[in-house]
C-alpha positions in Angstrom: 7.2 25.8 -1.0 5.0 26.3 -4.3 2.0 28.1 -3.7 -0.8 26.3 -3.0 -2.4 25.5 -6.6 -5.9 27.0 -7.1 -7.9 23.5 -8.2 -7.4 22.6 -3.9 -9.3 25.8 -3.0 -12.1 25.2 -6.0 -12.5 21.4 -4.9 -13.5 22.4 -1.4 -16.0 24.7 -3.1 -17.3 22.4 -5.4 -17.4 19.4 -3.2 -18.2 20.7 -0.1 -21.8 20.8 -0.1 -21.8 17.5 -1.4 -19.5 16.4 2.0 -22.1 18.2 4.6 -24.8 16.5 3.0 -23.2 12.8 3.4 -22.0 13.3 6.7 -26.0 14.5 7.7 -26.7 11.0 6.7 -24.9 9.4 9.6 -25.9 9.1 13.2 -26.9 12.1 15.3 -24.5 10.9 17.5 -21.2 10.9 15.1 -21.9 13.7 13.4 -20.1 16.4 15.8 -17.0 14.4 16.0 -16.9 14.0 12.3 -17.6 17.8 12.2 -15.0 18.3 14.5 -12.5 16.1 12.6 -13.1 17.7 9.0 -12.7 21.4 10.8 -16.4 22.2 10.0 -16.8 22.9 14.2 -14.8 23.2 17.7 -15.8 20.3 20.3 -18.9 22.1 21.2 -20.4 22.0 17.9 -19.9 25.7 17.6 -19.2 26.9 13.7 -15.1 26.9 12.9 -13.0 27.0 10.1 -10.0 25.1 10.7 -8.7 23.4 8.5 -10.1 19.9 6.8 -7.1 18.7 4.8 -5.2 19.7 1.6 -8.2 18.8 -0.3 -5.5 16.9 -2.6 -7.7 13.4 -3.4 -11.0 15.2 -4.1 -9.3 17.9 -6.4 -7.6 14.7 -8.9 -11.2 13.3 -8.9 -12.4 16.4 -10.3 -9.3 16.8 -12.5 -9.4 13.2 -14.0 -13.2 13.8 -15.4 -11.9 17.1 -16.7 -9.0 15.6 -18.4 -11.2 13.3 -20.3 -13.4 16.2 -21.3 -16.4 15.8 -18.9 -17.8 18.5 -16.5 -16.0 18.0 -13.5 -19.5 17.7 -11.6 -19.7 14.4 -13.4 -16.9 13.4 -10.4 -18.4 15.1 -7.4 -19.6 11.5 -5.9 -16.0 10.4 -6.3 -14.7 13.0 -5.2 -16.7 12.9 -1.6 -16.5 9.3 -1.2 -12.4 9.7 -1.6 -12.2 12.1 1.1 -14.5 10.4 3.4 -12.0 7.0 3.0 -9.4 9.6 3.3 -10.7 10.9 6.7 -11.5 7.2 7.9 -8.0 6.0 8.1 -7.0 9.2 9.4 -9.6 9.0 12.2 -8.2 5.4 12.6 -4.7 6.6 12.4 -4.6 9.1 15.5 -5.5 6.0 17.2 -2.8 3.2 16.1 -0.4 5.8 16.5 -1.6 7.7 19.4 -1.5 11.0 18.2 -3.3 13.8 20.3 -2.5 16.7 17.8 -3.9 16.6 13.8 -4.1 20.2 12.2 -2.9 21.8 15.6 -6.3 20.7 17.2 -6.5 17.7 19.7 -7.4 14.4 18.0 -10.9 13.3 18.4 -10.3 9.8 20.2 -8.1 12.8 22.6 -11.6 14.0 23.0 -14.3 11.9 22.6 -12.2 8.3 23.6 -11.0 5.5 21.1 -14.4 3.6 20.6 -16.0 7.0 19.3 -13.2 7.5 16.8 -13.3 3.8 16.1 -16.9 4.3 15.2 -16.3 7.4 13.4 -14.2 6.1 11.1 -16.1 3.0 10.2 -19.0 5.1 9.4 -17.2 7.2 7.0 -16.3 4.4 5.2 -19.6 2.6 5.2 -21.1 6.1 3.6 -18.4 6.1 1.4 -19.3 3.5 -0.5 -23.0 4.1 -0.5 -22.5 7.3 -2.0 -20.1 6.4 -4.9 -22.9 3.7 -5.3 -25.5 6.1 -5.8 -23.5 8.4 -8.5 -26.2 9.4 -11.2 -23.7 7.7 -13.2 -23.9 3.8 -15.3 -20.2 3.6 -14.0 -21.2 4.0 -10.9 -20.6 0.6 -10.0 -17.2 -0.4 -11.3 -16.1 3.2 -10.0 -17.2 1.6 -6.4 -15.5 -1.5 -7.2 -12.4 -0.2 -8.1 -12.7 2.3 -4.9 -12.8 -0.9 -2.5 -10.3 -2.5 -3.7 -7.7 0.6 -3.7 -9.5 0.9 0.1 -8.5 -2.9 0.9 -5.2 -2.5 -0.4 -4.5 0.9 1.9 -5.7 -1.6 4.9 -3.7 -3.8 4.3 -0.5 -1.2 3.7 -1.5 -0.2 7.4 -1.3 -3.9 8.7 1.9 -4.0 6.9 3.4 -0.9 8.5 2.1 -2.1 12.1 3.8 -5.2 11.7 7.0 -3.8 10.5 6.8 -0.5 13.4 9.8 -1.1 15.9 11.3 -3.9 13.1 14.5 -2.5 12.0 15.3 -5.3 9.7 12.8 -4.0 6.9 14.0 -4.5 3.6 13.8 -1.1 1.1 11.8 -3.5 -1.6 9.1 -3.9 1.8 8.9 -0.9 2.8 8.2 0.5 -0.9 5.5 -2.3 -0.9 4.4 -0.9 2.3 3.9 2.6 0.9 2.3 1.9 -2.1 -0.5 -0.2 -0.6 -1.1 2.5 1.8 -0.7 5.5 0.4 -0.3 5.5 -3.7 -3.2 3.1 -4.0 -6.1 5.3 -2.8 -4.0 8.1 -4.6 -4.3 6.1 -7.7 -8.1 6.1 -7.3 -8.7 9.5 -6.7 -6.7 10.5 -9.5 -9.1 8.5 -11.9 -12.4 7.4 -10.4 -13.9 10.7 -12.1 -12.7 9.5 -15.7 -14.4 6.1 -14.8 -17.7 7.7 -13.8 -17.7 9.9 -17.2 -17.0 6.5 -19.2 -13.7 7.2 -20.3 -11.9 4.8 -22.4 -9.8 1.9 -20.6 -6.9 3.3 -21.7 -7.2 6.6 -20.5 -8.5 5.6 -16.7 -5.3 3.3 -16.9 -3.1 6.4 -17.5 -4.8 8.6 -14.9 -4.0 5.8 -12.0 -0.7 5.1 -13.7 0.0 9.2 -12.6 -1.9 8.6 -9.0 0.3 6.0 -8.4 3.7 7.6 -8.6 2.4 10.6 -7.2 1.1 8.6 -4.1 5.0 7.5 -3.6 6.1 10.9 -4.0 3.6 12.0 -1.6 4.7 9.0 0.6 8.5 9.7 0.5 8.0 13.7 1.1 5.7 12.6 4.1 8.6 10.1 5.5 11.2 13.1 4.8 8.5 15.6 7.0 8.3 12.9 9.6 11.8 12.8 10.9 12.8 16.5 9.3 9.4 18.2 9.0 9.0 21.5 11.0 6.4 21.2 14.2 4.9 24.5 14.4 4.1 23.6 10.2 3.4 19.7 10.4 1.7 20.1 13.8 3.3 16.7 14.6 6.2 16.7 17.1 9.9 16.8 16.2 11.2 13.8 14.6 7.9 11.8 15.1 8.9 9.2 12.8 11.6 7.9 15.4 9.6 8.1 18.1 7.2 5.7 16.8 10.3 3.7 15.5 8.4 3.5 12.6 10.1 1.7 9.5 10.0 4.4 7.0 11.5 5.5 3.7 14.9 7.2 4.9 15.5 4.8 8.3 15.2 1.9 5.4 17.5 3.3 3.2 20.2 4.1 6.0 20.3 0.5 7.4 20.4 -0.7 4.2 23.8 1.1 2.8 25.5 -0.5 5.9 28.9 0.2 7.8 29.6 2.2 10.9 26.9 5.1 11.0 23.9 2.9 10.1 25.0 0.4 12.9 25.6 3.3 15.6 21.8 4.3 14.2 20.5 0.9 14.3 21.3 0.6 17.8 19.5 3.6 19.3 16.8 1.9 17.2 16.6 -1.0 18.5 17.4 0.4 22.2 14.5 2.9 21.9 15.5 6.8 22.1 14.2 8.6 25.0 16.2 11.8 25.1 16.2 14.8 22.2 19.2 14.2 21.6 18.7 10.6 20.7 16.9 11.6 18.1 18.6 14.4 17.4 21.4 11.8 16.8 19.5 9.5 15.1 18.3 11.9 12.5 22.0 12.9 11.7 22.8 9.5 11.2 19.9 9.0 8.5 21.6 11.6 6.9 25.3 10.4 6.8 24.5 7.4 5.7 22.3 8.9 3.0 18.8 8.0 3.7 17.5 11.4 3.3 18.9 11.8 -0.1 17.6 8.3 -1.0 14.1 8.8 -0.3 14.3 12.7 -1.7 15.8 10.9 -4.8 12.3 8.0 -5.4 10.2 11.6 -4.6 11.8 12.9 -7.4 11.9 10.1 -9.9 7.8 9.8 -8.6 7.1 13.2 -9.8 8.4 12.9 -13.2 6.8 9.4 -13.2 3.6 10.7 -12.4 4.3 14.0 -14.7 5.2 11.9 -17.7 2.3 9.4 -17.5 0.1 12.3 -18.6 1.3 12.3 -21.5 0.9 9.0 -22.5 -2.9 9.9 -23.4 -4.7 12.6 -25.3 -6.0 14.3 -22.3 -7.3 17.8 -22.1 -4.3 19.9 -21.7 -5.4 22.5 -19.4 -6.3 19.7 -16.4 -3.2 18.3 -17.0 -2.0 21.8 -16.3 -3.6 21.2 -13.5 -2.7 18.4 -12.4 0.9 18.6 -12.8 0.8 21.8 -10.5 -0.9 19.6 -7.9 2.2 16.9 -8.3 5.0 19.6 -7.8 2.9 20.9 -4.7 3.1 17.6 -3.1 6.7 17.4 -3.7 7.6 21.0 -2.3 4.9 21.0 0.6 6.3 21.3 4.5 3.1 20.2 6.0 
């Protein structure tokens, strides 16, 4: 794996202040889970430093004012109000797909029970908004605007993926559908929502979500490879947690859809549910025989240079595109 790129650990410094105060604005009686949830504290409110995340969304928000030549303060509203939508679906997440483990921690609902998580994560995306809202910025407004609607569209990715969990008759165009809405869209924001808070030209914003959206369907397609392939003691998800869930992702797409004897062997311990390890064990192989894993390695690929060229279409500063591109090639080659 690349090493971690340097703009992750200077977002968390530069933004992180900015998070604690936000989160201080919401109920006494949210704020530990929250804590809890963004590593700030163990259950007991005691001081921790577990990890909060890859710090991916809030670094591109700082990047994209950069790369139009603005202080990347400018972005620090966007930046925060990113990762507190970020942290909202994941809060919401755990839930739909019952997970008790996130960051090798139990899950808050695990903890605290499903309404408190519930609650959680609505009010992180309440403040979310308010704080973009407030941005000592004249852009502050469209930023927020554009910021809901990527937010809508990741909701409604969700509802999609629920609907199609456990459907094995998903067709690859769908599920690509699926994955923007609910990944790359939010991905697209955070990637430019700084440049539209520092004014930038149309143009300009246009290429920055242009780059946020193929890296959000690289991200998606190396998340679907971790989820059926992806190390547990790294991913701190269980082995092969995609086909647990039956979930109608990337590489289980692709294998149905090149047909013939191994993807109808896999379609029916689909469909019949896998309850042994070496169901899934099985099942896995099967995605890739029929080449499902080298289908959705292949659109991660083809993302990354997506993303990569769309920088540059635009006279952006060159050393946050530097940047930038490191952060695309560490989504690619990341195992967790």
């Amino acid at each position: 794996m690349d090493k971690v790129p340097a703009v992750l650990a200077r977002a968390q410094q530069t933004c992180g202040g900015a998070l604690r105060r936000a989160v201080q604005k919401l109920p006494a009686e949210i704020i530990l889970p929250v804590s809890y949830h963004l590593g700030w504290s163990d259950a007991e409110g005691n001081p921790a430093s577990s990890s909060g995340g890859k710090g991916i969304r809030s670094a591109l928000c700082l990047l994209s004012a950069e790369a139009v030549g603005v202080e990347a303060a400018v972005a620090v509203p966007a930046a925060t109000a990113v990762e507190l939508v970020h942290n909202f679906s994941l809060l919401h997440d755990d839930v739909i797909d019952d997970d008790r483990q996130r960051r090798h921690r139990p899950t808050v609902w695990s903890l605290w029970g499903i309404g408190q998580a519930v609650i959680a994560g609505d009010a992180l995306l309440s403040l979310a908004h308010e704080v973009l809202i407030e941005a000592p910025s004249p852009y502050a407004f469209d930023a927020a605007r554009r910021l809901a609607r990527a937010t809508s569209a990741m909701i409604a990715g969700q509802a999609q993926d629920m609907a199609a969990e456990g459907c094995h008759s998903v067709s690859l165009e769908a599920c690509e559908a699926t994955e923007k809405a609910k990944t790359a869209e939010l991905l697209a924001a955070a990637a430019s929502l700084g440049a539209v808070l520092a004014g930038a030209e149309a143009s300009w914003v246009e290429t920055l979500e242009r780059y946020g959206t193929e890296l959000g369907m690289a991200f998606q397609a190396t998340d679907d490879i971790l989820g059926i392939w992806g190390d547990s003691a790294v991913t701190g998800k269980p082995a092969w947690s995609d086909l647990r869930r039956s979930k109608a992702t990337l590489p289980i797409a692709a294998a149905l859809a090149n047909g013939g004897g191994a993807a109808q062997e896999l379609e029916a311990l689909l469909v019949g549910g896998m309850e042994t390890e070496d169901q899934l064990a099985r099942a896995a192989a099967l995605i890739e025989e029929t080449g499902g894993r080298a289908h959705a390695e292949r659109v991660a690929n083809q993302s990354l240079q997506n993303a990569i060229d769309a920088l540059w279409s635009a006279p952006l500063q060159p050393g946050p595109v530097k940047e930038m591109i490191e952060v695309a090639n560490f989504v690619l080659d990341r195992d967790f």
